[in-house]
N, C-alpha and C positions, 0 to 999 in steps of 0.2 A: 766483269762482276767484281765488286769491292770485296775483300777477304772477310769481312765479317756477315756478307750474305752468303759467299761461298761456306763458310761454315756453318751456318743456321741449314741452307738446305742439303750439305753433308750430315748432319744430325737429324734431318727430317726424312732424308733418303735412307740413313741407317737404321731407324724404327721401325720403315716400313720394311724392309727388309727382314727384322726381325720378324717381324707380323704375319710377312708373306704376300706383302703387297708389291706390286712392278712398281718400276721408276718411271713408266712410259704416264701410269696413272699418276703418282705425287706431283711429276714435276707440269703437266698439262693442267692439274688444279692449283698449280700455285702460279703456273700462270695464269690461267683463269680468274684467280683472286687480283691479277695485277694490271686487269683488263679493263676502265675505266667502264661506265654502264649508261647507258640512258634510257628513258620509257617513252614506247609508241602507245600514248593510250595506257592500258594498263600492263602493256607487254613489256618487259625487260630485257633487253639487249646487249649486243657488246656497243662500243662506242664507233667501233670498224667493222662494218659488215661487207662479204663477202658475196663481190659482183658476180656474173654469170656470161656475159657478154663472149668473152672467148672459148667458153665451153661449145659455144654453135658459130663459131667464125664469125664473129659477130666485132670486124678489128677495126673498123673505121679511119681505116688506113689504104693507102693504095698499093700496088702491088699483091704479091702472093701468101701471105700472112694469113689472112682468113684462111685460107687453103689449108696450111702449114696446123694450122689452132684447130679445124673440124679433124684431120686426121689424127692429131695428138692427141684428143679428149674422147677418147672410149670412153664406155661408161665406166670401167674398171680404177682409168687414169681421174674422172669424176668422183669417182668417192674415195680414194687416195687424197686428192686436195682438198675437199671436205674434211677429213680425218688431221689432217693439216694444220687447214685453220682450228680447228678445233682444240688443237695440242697446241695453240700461242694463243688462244683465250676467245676467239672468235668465237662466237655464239647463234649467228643468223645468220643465212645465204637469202640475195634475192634473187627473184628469175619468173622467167614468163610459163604458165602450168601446162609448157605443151607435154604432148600425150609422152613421148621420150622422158620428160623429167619426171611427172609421175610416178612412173615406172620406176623409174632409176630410182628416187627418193625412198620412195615404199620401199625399197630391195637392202637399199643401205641401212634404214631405219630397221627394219627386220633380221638386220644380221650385226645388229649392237652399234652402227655406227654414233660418231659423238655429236654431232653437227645436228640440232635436232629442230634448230628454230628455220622455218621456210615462212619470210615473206614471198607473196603471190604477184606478178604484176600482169593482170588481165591487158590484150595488147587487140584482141580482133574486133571487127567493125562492130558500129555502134547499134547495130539488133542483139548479135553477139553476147554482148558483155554483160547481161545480166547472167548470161546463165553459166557463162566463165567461173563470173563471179561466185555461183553455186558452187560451179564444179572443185574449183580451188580451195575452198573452204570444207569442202565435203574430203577431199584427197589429201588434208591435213595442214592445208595453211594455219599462220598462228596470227598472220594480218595480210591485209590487203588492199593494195593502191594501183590507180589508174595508171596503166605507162604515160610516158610523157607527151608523143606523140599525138595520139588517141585523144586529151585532154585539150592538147592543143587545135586538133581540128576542129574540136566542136565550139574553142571559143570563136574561132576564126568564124564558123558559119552562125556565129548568132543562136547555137544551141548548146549553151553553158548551161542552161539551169537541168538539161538532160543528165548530168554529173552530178549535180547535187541528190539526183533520184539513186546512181548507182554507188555513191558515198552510205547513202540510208540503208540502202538497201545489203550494204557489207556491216553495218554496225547490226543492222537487225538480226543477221546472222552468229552476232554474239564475239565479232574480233574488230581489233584496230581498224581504222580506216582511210585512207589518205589517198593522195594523187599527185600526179608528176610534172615536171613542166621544165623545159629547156629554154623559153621566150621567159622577162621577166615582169610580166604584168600578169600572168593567170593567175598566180598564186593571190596576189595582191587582189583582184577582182574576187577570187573564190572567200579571201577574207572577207572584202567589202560586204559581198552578199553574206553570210553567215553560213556557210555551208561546214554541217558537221564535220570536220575533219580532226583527227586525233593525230595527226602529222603531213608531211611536206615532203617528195624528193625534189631537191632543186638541180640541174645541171651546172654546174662550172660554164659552162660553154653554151652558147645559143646556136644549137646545130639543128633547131627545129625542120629547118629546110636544108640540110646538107651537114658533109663536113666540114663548115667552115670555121675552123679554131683561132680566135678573132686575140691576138696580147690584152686586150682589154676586158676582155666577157667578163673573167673571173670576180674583177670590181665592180662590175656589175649585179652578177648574180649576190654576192654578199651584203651586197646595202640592201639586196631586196630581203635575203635571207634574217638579217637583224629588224624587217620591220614586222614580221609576222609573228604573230602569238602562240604559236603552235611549235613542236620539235620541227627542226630539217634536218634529210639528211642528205649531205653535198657529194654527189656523184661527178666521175670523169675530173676528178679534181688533177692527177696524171695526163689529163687531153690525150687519155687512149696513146700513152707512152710517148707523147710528146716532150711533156715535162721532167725534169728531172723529179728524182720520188724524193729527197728531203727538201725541195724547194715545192712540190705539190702540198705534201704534208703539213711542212708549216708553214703556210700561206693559209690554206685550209682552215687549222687548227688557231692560227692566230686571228683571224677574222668571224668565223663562226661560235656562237656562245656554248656555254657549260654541257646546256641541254640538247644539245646539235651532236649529229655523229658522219661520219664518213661512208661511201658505200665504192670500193675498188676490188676491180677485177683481176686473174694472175694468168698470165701464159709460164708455166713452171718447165716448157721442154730444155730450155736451154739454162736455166734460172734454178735450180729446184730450192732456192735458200729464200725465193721470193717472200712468198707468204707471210715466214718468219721476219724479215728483215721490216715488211709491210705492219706487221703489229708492234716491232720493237717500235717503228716509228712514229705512231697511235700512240702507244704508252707515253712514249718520252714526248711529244708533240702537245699532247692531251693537256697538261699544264698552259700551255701559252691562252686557251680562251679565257673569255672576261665576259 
């Protein structure tokens, strides 16, 4: 910290003090203020959204790691890292509406947590997802997009424009609406055809069939990510910790535009400074797009 921010926010820490306000509030809103934003639709964001993936062992890695991620993330240890990101300007989690996270979400929200933006990503078979889609919406999403997967099967079977029904069908409901994709032609087809979408998650990686973390994907996904007209937001951009995280970050960051944002996940067992180190690198990264 340069000495003349160190003294602005010593002066703005002493006010509230005077006031009676905590430090834990000032200094979480100032960095809050220094969190760059983008808009899904008409939803306002941080520019680094907060993955979920390791909360359910979800580590795309081999070995005992999943294992190690489902027993570390009680729900308790879940909304300690919610509260987290929250105090380095984070502003949204994404994650799939099973019955566990609801629960969880509603319990954290109900007992003042800060973390209050829940993008939804409907993941079960395609009879399924409309009524996901309901439920997610109804248990307090603030948008909502197809998993990537999911998206992907149906281009594969020739039933794409089935998507365009469950896109309307989430705008009708009155939030954002978007969908996902790890292959780099859906997105581009979902433009072609005109399918409402208020935003984009793109994969880093084309791991639509596997974990197969390919040196090249990345360049890929980003030429497709600068031809769409819509926000994206670039997931797995870390290859699930394969990457080093200031060489994920500005890669990311330099390749994706103004209006684009990030979406990573944190394993804090061994780490707890993760989070934090994660948004200083958002903040300072956030400059390099064009």
């Amino acid at each position: 910290m340069h000495r003349r921010d160190f003294l602005k926010r010593a002066g703005i820490l002493g006010a509230a003090v005077a006031s009676g306000g905590g430090t834990d509030t000032v200094f979480g809103e100032d960095m809050a203020r220094s969190m760059p934003t983008i808009r899904l639709g008409d939803l306002e964001v941080s520019r680094l959204l907060l993955g979920t993936n390791p909360f359910y062992g979800f580590a795309h890695k081999p070995g005992d790691i999943g294992r190690q991620m489902t027993e570390y993330y009680t729900d308790e240890q879940i909304m300690e890292d919610l509260d987290r990101a929250a105090a380095q300007g984070i502003t949204a989690v994404v994650g799939p509406p099973f019955e566990r996270w609801q629960k969880l979400f509603k319990a954290y929200l109900d007992r003042g947590g800060r973390l209050r933006i829940w993008i939804a990503q409907p993941d079960r078979s395609p009879e399924k997802i409309p009524a996901e889609i309901e439920e997610s919406v109804k248990a307090g999403a603030k948008a909502v997009y197809i998993q990537g997967h999911r998206v992907e099967a149906m281009y594969e079977k020739d039933t794409f424009e089935a998507v365009r029904g469950w896109v309307e069908l989430i705008r009708k409901l009155g939030v954002p609406a978007g969908i996902g994709a790890h292959r780099t032609d859906c997105h581009l087809e979902a433009q072609k055809r005109k399918f409402p979408v208020d935003f984009y998650f793109q994969c880093m990686y084309n791991v639509a069939h596997g974990d197969s973390f390919e040196r090249e994907d990345p360049k890929r996904a980003v030429e497709v990510i600068r031809q769409l007209e819509k926000p994206v937001v670039a997931y797995k951009i870390l290859g699930a910790g394969r990457v080093p995280p200031r060489e994920g970050f500005e890669f990311a960051f330099r390749n994706i535009r103004p209006e684009d944002g990030v979406c990573v996940g944190v394993f804090t067992k061994n780490a707890p400074d993760q989070i934090k180190q994660n948004a200083d690198l958002a903040k300072e990264c956030s400059a390099l797009s064009r």
